[in-house]
Every structure is written in C-alpha cells, then in structure tokens.
C-alpha positions, -999 to +999 in steps of 0.1 A: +056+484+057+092+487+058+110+526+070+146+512+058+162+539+049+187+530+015+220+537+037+245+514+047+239+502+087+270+518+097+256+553+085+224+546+101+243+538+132+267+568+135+231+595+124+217+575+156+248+579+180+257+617+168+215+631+172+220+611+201+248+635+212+227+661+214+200+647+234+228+636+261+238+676+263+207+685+266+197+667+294+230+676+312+219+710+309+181+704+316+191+690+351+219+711+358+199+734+381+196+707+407+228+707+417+230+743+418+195+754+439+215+770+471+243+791+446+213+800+426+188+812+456+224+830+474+231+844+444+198+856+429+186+862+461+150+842+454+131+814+474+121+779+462+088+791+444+111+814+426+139+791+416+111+764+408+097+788+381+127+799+367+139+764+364+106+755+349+107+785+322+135+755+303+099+735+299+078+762+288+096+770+255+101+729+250+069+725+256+057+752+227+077+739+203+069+703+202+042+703+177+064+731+157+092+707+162+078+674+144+059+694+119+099+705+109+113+671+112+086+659+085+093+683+062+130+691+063+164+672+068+173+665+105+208+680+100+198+716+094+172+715+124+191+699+146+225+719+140+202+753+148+187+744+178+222+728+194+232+762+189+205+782+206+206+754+231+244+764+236+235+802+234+206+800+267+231+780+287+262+811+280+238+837+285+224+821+322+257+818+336+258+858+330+223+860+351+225+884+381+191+882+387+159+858+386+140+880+352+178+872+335+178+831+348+142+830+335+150+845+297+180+824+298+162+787+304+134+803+280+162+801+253+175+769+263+144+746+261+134+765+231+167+751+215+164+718+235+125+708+224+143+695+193+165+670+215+145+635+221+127+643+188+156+644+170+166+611+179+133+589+171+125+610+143+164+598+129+156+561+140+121+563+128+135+570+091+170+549+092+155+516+108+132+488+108+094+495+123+097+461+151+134+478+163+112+507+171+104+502+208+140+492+213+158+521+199+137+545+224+144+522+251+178+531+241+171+567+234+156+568+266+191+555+282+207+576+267+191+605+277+192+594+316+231+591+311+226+628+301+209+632+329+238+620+349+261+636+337+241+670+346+244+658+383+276+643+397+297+653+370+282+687+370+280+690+410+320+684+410+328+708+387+302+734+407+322+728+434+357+735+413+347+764+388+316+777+403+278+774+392+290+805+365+320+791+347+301+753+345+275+769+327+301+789+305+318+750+300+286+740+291+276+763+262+312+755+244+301+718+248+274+729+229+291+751+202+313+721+196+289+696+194+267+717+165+301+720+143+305+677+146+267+674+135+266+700+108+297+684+090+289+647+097+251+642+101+234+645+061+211+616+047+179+619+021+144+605+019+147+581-011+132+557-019+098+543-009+103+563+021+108+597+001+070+589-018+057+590+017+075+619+024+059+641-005+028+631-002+023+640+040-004+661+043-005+695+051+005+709+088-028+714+096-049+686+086-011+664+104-018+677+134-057+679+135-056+636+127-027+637+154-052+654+182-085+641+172-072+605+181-088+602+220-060+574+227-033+600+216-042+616+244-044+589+273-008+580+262+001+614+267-016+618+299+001+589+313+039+603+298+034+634+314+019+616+347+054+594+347+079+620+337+065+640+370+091+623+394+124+628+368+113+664+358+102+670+393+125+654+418+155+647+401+157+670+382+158+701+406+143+691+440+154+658+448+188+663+461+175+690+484+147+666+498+178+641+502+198+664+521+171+670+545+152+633+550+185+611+551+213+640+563+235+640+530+262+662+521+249+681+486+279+659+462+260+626+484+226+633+476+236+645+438+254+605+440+221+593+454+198+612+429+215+600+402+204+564+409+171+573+396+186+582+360+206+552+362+175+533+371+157+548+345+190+544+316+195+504+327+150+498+320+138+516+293+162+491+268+145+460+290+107+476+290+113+474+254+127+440+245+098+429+277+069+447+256+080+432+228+085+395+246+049+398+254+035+409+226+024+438+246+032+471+254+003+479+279+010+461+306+048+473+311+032+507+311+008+494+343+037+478+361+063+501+355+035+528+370+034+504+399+066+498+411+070+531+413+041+544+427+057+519+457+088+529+456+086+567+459+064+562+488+092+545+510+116+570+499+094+599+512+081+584+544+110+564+553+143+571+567+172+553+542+203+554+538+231+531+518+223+502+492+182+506+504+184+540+493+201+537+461+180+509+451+148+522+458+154+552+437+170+532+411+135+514+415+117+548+411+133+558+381+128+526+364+096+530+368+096+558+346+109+540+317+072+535+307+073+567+295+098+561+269+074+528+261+045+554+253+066+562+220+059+533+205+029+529+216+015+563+201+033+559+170+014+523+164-015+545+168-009+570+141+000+565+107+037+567+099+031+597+078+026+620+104+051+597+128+073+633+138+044+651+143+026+624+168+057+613+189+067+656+194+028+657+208+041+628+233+069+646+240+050+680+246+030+660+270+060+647+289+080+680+291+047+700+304+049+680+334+085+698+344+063+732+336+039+722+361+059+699+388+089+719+393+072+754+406+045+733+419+065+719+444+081+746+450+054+768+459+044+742+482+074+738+498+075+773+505+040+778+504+044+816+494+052+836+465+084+849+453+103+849+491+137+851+495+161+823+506+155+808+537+157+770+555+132+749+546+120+721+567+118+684+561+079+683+567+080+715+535+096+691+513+075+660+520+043+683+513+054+697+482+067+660+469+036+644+479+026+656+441+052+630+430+036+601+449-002+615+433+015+612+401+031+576+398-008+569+413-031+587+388-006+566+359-018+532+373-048+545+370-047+558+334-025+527+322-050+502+336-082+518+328-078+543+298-052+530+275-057+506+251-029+492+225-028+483+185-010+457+183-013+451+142-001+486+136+039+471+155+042+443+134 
C-alpha cells in the first residue's frame, strides 16, 4: 500500500532536508563532549566515571521519551513537535555552557536529550508519510548520513572552535544555532494527513493497545537488541572516549585524534546510503546486518590492539563506523515488521533501543577506565583505556551473534 503523501515532490523534498536540519544539530551537540573531556574534567573538577555519566544523562532523557516521542508523531503534525523540542534542545545546550559544576552539566544534558529524542524520529516519521514504502530503506540510509555529518560537525568543527572561543562560548554558539533553526522550521515546515493516508491516521489505535502490539512482537525486540549492540562503538567511542583512547594508543595531538575520530562518522555517513541500496539489491536486509556486524567486530579489534597511524588508521575506523550502518538498516527492517499504523511508534522503540546503549557505554567505560567512583581528574593510562573499550569489541561480537542467529526478516511486508 502506497504512504504518498498528496504533495508536490519538491515539498516532500524540502520537509525531508529541513527535519533533517535538526537531526544534524543534534548530533553536533550529542558528540560535542568528546572533544571537550580535559576542559570539562579541569573545569568541573570530576574524573572519567564522572564525565562518562554526565555525558550519558543526554541518553537518559532520549531514551524516556522514545516511546512518548512516536506516540506524538502519530497523532500530531511534525511541525509543532518538532519546532518545541529544537527549542529545549537549544535551551540544555545554553544552560550547560553556564555549568560550574558536574550536578549543573548533568541537569543541562538531561534537558538536551529530552529535546533531542525527537531528532532521528523526526526525520523517518516525515519520510515515512511524504514517500514511497520501497524508498524506505534508502531514505534512512540517508538519514543515517546525515546524522554522521552531524556528528562531524560536533568534532572537528567543534574542536576548532574549542580551541578559539573556549568549551563555554561553543556551547553558547550552539544553542543560537538552535534558536535559529526552530524559527526556519516553525515558518516553513507544515503538511496534512489527507488522503488515503489521513483514514489511516484516524483510525490508529489507541496509545496503549500501539504500543502493547509494538512490544509484544519477539522480533521487535532482536532488532532492537542488535541496534543498540551496534550503536555501542559511535555512542561509546566516538562519541566521548575515542579521541582520548587516540591520544594515548597512537600519540595524537587532541585537534589529530578529533580528525581521526571523525573517520568513523564519515565511515558511517558514506554506508548507511550503500547498506540500503545493497539490502535492497539482494532482496535482503539480514545479511547486511551480519556483515556490517562483521567487519566491524574486525576492525575495532586492530584499532585497539594495534599500533596505527596515517591512511591504516583512518581507514580502519572508517571501516568501524561503517559497520555500524546496520543499525540504520534495522529501521526498515522493524518497520516491515509492524503495521504502518503504528510505524512512529515502532521505529521511536528502535531508536530507544539504540540511544540506551550511550546510557550504558559511555559511564561504562568510564568507570572502567578509572575503575572508581566519582574521582577527580587525573592521567589515565593506555592499558585503562583498552580495558574500558574492550566493551566495544564485546559489542560489534554479541551483534554477529544476534544478526546471525535471532533475527529473522519479512520480506512481503517491503514490497
């Protein structure tokens, strides 16, 4: 069954690109930390647990409002929601470059993931109504690049202007981004349900009885296990401790490493478009999922045991984050598995499931890197970092695992 929206492809283009904007911010502000940990440990005086819970507090509050989020997106117009939650989004990163101490930092990235959860949502949700089912997969390839060129941006871009305006003013840059960017969607982004789309839209069921036929699907949750499983090494090295560990394993300056980390969004941005057009080449989405889960399973092990430098280093952690383009792959997959009724309510479970990993991974690590509580700065060693990233490695492992043995694929439900 057709999901055309009746608006011209143009529209349906420019609703994509500008809910697209705000998925790019906020993954510029998601990683942002990462290229901030020593200015954030000086000046809040906390150790690498401590930064790696306050950093994860962003994924507690996007976590939460997953479920809340696609529930909204079925019922009401994107515009509204997403206007709101660019704002608060805007609001956590002003208020965190005021943050004098690590309580303040953790209210402040409470704020911002509960505006961000809305993000990647946003996006499908808007592509899920305005285009065809079978250019599904490819649009969150797509929205999937997109988001790792946020991600970029949050790294580099952001490290230089660290370096120039301090970690306090960047975030203060950040927020007006923000307040700009919710003006642009409020007076450009509007569209209906009409149509044969709009009869679907009245009759959804109600909250409850979406998301009970949403969790009582047993392959729901598989595809989630394995999105979370792969979104482990972007939530978990690059976005907060990877260009540390780079610093330390293959002597980098902090701007080199934040170069070098980058590679893994980029390697992520330049797959998830080709996992789609592959899975869709084959007829299959399945095995993408086993050998994206593969590759980088391999690849993240020579990058933590290996000394690198150069091209081998930038390619194997482009090779790492392309492997986690099978998490953007899992979107399609788990909306052929639900019916398209409940569509915002199933892919914001996904989501929920990917984001939890950055809940879990980032003070994870972080605790076992410094393999006490809330401690004050000090120098980590090389041998702390590989022990807390071994949890990466265990990760990209348990996915082969989950992709090869527990997940199974409806292919009737994509055509």
């Amino acid at each position: 069954m057709s999901s055309t929206q009746p608006v011209s492809m143009k529209k349906a283009i420019l609703f994509y690109i500008i809910s697209s904007l705000f998925l790019i911010f906020e993954m510029a502000v998601q990683v942002s930390p990462s290229v901030m940990t020593n200015d954030l440990m000086r000046d809040l005086n906390i150790g690498a647990f401590a930064l790696g819970l306050m950093s994860g507090f962003y994924f507690y509050t996007y976590t939460l409002m997953q479920i809340p989020s696609g529930l909204l997106f079925d019922k009401y117009k994107p515009r509204t929601i997403i206007s709101f939650s660019i704002l608060i989004c805007a609001l956590g990163s002003f208020i965190f470059g005021f943050a004098t101490n690590y309580y303040f930092g953790c209210i402040a990235r409470l704020l911002t993931g509960f505006g961000s959860a809305f993000a990647f949502v946003s996006v499908l949700v808007v592509a899920s109504d305005l285009f065809h089912n079978k250019y599904f997969a490819l649009l969150t390839g797509i929205t999937q690049m997109l988001a790792a060129f946020g991600a970029m941006l949050g790294q580099m871009p952001v490290s230089m202007l660290v370096n120039t305006f301090g970690w306090r003013h960047t975030m203060f840059l950040l927020a007006l981004i923000g307040v700009v960017l919710t003006i642009l969607v409020w007076l450009l982004m509007n569209y209906e349900k009409q149509g044969q789309m709009q009869c679907h839209f009245s009759k959804e069921p109600k909250i409850t009885a979406s998301l009970k036929t949403v969790i009582q699907s047993p392959q729901t949750w598989m595809i989630a296990l394995y999105a979370c499983l792969l979104w482990a090494p972007m939530s978990g090295f690059a976005s907060l401790w990877g260009v540390q560990f780079l610093t330390k394993a293959d002597h980098l300056t902090a701007n080199a490493a934040a170069f070098y980390c980058s590679f893994m969004w980029l390697g992520l941005a330049l797959a998830s478009p080709l996992l789609g057009l592959l899975a869709n080449a084959l007829n299959s989405k399945r095995m993408p999922l086993i050998l994206s889960a593969l590759l980088g399973a391999i690849s993240f092990a020579c990058i933590l045991e290996l000394p690198l430098s150069g091209l081998i280093l930038g390619i194997l952690l482009a090779c790492a984050g392309a492997s986690c383009s099978g998490q953007a792959l899992s979107f399609a997959l788990v909306r052929d598995n639900n019916a398209y009724s409940i569509k915002g309510t199933a892919i914001a479970f996904n989501n929920m499931a990917v984001v939890i990993s950055g809940a879990i991974v980032q003070p994870l690590i972080g605790h076992l890197i410094s393999d006490s509580t809330l401690d004050s700065v000090k120098n980590y060693a090389l041998a702390d970092y590989k022990k807390g990233l071994m949890v990466i490695l265990i990760a990209y492992i348990a996915a082969t695992f989950t992709s090869i043995f527990l997940i199974k694929e409806n292919k009737s439900a994509s055509n």
